[in-house]
C-alpha angles and dihedrals in degrees: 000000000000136000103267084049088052097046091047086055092050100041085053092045074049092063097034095065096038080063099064123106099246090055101056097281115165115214088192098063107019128057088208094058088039094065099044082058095057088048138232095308085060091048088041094048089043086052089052092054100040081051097052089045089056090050094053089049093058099045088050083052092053087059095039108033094229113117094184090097086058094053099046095047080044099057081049091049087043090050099041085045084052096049081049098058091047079058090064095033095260138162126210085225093064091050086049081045091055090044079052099054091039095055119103082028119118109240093237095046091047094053086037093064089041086061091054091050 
């Protein structure tokens, strides 16, 4: 990923924190700081449907060949993930740290150490 991805990433993550509510976010005017106020089961619910969302796209692009449907459900499930993350104190460079760490692993060898943790 290069620098401008990352920093895209991390100016959104930015944003993302300055709308909790601890940090002067206004439910009132901002979705992000809506849904911190309704808690992690609202952000969780809002991923499993942006998931879903994502899924369905693809399946319809499967059928009609055209994939713009997938990346626009996949930047919401980004976002939501990312909103998500903010929730936990999370950064997206420590999920781009963990991919990191995961690449020249096998898959299996890689789930198979997660099931001994």
């Amino acid at each position: 990923m290069s620098v401008v991805q990352q920093s895209i990433l991390e100016r959104l993550a930015d944003i993302i924190e300055s709308r909790k509510l601890a940090n002067g976010g206004d439910p009132a005017s901002s979705y992000v700081a809506k849904l911190f106020s309704k808690g992690d089961d609202a952000i969780l619910k809002k991923i499993g449907e942006e998931a879903t969302e994502t899924v369905m796209a693809a399946k319809d692009a499967r059928v009609s060949g055209d994939a713009s449907q997938v990346l626009y459900e996949c930047a919401d499930l980004w976002f939501h993930s990312l909103v998500m993350l903010a929730q936990y104190d999370l950064r997206p460079q420590q999920v781009l740290d963990e991919l990191a760490r995961r690449e020249g692993l096998s898959g299996l060898e890689e789930k198979a150490s997660r099931q001994d943790a």
